[in-house]
N, CA, C and O of each residue as an XYZ file, in Angstrom:
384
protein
N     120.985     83.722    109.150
C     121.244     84.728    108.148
C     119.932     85.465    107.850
O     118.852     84.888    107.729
N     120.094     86.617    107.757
C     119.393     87.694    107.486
C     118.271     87.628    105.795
O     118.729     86.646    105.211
N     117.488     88.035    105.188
C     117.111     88.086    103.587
C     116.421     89.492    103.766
O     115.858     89.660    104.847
N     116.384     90.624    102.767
C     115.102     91.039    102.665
C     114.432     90.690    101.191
O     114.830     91.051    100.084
N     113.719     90.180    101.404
C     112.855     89.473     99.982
C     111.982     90.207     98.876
O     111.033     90.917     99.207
N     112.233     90.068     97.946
C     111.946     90.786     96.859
C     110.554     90.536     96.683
O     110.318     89.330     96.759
N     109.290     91.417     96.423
C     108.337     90.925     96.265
C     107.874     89.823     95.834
O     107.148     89.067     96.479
N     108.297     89.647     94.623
C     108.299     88.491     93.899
C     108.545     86.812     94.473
O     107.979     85.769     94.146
N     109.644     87.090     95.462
C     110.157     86.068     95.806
C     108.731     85.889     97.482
O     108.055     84.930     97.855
N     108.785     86.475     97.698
C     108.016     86.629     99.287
C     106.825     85.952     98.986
O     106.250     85.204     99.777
N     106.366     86.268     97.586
C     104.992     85.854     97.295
C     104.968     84.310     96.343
O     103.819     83.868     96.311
N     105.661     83.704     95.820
C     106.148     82.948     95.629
C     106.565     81.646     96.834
O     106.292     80.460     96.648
N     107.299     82.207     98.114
C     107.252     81.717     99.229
C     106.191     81.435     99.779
O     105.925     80.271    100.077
N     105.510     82.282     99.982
C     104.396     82.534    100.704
C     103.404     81.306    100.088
O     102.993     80.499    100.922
N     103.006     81.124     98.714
C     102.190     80.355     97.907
C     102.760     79.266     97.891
O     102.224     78.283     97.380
N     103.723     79.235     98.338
C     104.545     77.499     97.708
C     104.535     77.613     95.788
O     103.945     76.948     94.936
N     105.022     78.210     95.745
C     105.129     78.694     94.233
C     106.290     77.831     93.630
O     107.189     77.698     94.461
N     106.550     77.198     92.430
C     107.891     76.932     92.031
C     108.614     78.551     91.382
O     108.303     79.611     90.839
N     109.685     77.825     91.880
C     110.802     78.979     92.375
C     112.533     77.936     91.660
O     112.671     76.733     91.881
N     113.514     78.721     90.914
C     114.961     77.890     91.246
C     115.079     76.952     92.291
O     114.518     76.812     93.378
N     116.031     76.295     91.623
C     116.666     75.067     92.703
C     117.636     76.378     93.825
O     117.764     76.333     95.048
N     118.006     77.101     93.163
C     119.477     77.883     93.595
C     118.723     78.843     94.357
O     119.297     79.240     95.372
N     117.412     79.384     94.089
C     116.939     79.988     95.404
C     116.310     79.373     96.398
O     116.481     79.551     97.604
N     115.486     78.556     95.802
C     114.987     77.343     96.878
C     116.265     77.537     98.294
O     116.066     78.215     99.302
N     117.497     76.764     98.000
C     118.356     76.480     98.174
C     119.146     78.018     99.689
O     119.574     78.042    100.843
N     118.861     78.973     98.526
C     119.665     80.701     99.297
C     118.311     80.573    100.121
O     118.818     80.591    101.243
N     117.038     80.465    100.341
C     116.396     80.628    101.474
C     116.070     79.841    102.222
O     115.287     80.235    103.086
N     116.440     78.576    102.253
C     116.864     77.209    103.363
C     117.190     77.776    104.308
O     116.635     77.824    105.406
N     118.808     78.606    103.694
C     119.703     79.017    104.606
C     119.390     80.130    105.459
O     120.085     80.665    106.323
N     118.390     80.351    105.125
C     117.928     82.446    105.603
C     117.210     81.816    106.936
O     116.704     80.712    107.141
N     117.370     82.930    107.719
C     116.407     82.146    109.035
C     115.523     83.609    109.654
O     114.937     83.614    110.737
N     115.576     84.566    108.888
C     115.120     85.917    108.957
C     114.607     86.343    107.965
O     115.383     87.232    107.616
N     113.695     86.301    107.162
C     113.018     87.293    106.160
C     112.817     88.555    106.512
O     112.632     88.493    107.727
N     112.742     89.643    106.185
C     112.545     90.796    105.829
C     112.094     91.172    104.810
O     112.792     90.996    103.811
N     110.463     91.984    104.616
C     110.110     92.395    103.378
C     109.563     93.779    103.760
O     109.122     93.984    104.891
N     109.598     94.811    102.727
C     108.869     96.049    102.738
C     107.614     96.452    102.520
O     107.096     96.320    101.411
N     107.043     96.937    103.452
C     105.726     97.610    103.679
C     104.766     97.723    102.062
O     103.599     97.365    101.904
N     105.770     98.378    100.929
C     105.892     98.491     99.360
C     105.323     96.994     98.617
O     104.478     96.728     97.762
N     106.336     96.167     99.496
C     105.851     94.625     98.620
C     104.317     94.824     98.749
O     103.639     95.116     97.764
N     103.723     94.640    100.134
C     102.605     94.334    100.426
C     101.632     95.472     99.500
O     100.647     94.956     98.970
N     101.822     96.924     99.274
C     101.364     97.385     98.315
C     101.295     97.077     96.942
O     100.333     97.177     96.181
N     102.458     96.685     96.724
C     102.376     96.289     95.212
C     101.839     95.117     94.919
O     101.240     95.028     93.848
N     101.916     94.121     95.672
C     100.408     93.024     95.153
C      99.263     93.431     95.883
O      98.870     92.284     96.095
N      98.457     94.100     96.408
C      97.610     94.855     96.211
C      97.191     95.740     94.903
O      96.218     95.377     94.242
N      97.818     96.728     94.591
C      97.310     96.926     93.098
C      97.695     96.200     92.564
O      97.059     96.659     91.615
N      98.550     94.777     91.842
C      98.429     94.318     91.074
C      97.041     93.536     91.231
O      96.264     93.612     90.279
N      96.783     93.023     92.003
C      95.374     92.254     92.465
C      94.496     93.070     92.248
O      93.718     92.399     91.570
N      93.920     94.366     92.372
C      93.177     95.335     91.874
C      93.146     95.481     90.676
O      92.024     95.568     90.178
N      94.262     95.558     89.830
C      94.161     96.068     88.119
C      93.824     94.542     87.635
O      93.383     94.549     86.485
N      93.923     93.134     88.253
C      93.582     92.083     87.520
C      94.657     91.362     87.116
O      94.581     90.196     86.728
N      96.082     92.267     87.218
C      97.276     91.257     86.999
C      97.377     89.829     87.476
O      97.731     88.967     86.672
N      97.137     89.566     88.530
C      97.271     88.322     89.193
C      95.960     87.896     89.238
O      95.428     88.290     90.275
N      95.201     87.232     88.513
C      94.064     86.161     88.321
C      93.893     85.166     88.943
O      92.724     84.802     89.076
N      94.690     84.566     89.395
C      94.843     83.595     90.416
C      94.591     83.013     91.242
O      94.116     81.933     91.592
N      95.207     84.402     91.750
C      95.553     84.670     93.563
C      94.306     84.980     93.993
O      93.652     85.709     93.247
N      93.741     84.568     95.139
C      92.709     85.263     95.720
C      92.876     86.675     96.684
O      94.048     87.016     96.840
N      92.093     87.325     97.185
C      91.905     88.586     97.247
C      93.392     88.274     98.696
O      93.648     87.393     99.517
N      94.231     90.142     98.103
C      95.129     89.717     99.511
C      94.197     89.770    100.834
O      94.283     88.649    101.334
N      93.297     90.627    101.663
C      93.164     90.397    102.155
C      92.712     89.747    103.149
O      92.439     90.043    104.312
N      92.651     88.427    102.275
C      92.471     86.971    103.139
C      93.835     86.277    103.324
O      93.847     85.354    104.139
N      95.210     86.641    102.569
C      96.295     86.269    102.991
C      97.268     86.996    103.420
O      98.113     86.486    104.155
N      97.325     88.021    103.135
C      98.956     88.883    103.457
C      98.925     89.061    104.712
O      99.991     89.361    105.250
N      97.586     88.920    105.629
C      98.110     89.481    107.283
C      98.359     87.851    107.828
O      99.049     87.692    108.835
N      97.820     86.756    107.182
C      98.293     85.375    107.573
C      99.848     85.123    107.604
O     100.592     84.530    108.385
N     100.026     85.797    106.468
C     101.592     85.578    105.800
C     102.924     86.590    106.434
O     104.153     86.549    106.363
N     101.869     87.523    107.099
C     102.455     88.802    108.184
C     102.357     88.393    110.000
O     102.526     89.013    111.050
N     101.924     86.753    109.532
C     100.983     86.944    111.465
C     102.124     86.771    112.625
O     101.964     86.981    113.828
N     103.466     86.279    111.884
C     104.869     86.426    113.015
C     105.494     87.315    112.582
O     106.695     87.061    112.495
N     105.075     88.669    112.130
C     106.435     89.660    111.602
C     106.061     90.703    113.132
O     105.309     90.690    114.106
N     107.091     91.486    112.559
C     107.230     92.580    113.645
C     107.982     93.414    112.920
O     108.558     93.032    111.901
N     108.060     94.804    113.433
C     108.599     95.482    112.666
C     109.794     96.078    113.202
O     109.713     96.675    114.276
N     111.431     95.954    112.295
C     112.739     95.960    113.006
C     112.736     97.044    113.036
O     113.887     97.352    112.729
N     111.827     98.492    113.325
C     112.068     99.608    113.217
C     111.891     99.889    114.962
O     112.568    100.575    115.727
N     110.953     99.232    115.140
C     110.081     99.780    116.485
C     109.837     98.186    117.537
O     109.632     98.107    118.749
N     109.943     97.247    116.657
C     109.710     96.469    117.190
C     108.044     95.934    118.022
O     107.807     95.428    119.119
N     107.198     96.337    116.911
C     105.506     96.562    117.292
C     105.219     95.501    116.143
O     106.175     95.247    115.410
N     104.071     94.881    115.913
C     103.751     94.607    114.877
C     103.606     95.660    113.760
O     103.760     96.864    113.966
N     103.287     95.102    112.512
C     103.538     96.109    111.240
C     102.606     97.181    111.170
O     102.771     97.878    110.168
N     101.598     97.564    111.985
C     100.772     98.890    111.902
C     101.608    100.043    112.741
O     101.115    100.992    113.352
N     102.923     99.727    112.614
C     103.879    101.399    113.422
C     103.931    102.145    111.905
O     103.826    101.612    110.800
N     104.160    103.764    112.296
C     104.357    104.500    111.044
C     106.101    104.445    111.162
O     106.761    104.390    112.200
N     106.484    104.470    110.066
C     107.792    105.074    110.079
C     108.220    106.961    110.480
O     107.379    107.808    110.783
N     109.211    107.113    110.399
C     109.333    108.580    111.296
C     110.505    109.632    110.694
O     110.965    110.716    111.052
N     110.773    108.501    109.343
C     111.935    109.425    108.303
C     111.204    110.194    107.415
O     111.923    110.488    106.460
N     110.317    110.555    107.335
C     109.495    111.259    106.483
C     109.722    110.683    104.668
O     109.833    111.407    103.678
N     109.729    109.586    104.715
C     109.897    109.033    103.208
C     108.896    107.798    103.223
O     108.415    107.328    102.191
N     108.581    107.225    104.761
C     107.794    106.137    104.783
C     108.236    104.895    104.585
O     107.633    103.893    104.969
N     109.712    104.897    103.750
C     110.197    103.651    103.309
C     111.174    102.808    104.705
O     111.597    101.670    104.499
N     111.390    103.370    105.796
C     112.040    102.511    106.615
C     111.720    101.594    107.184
O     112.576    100.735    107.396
N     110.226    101.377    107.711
C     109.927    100.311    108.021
C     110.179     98.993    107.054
O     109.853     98.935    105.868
N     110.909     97.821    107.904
C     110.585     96.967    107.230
C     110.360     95.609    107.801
O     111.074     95.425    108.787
N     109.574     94.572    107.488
C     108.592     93.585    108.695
C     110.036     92.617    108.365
O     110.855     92.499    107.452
N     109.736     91.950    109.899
C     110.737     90.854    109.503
C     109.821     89.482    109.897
O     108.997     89.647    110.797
N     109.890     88.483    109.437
C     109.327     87.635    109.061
C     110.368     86.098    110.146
O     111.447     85.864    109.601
N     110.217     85.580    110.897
C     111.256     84.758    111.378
C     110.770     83.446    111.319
O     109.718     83.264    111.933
N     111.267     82.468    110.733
C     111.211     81.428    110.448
C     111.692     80.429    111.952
O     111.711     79.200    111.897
C-alpha cells in the first residue's frame, strides 16, 4: 500500500518519534511512502526560525532520510525539476 506522508508524520518517522498506536499501526501496513518536495522545505524554515530546537541541522539528515527515494515523476533521484509550472508535482517516494 501506497502513503503520502504528512510532514509531520515523515519527520516523526524519520526520528523514531512517539507517534499513536493507530498510526504506528496505518504505517506497518504502508510499504511505499511518498512525501513532497514542500515537507522537506518546511522543516527547513522551521529549523531556521528556531521552531524545532531539538533537531539538529536538516542538512545532516533529510538527504539520509531521502537516500532510497526517487522521484515518481521522472523516476531520477529527487534533484529532477517538475514541468507543470506550479512545482508541486514532484513527489519522492520513499520504499520501505
Amino acid at each position: 500500500m501506497r502513503a503520502l506522508l504528512d510532514t509531520g508524520v515523515w519527520f516523526r518517522r524519520y526520528h523514531r518519534l512517539p507517534m499513536s498506536r493507530v498510526l504506528r499501526q496505518y504505517l506497518d501496513s504502508v510499504t511505499e511512502f511518498y512525501i513532497s518536495p514542500l515537507s522537506v522545505a518546511e522543516i527547513c524554515y522551521k529549523w531556521s526560525r528556531g521552531k524545532l530546537p531539538q533537531v539538529p541541522d536538516p542538512a545532516s539528515w533529510v538527504p539520509e532520510s531521502l537516500k532510497t527515494s526517487s522521484c515518481s515523476t521522472c523516476h531520477r533521484k529527487p534533484h529532477c525539476k517538475p514541468d507543470d509550472g506550479l512545482g508541486l508535482t514532484v513527489i519522492w517516494s520513499i520504499v520501505v
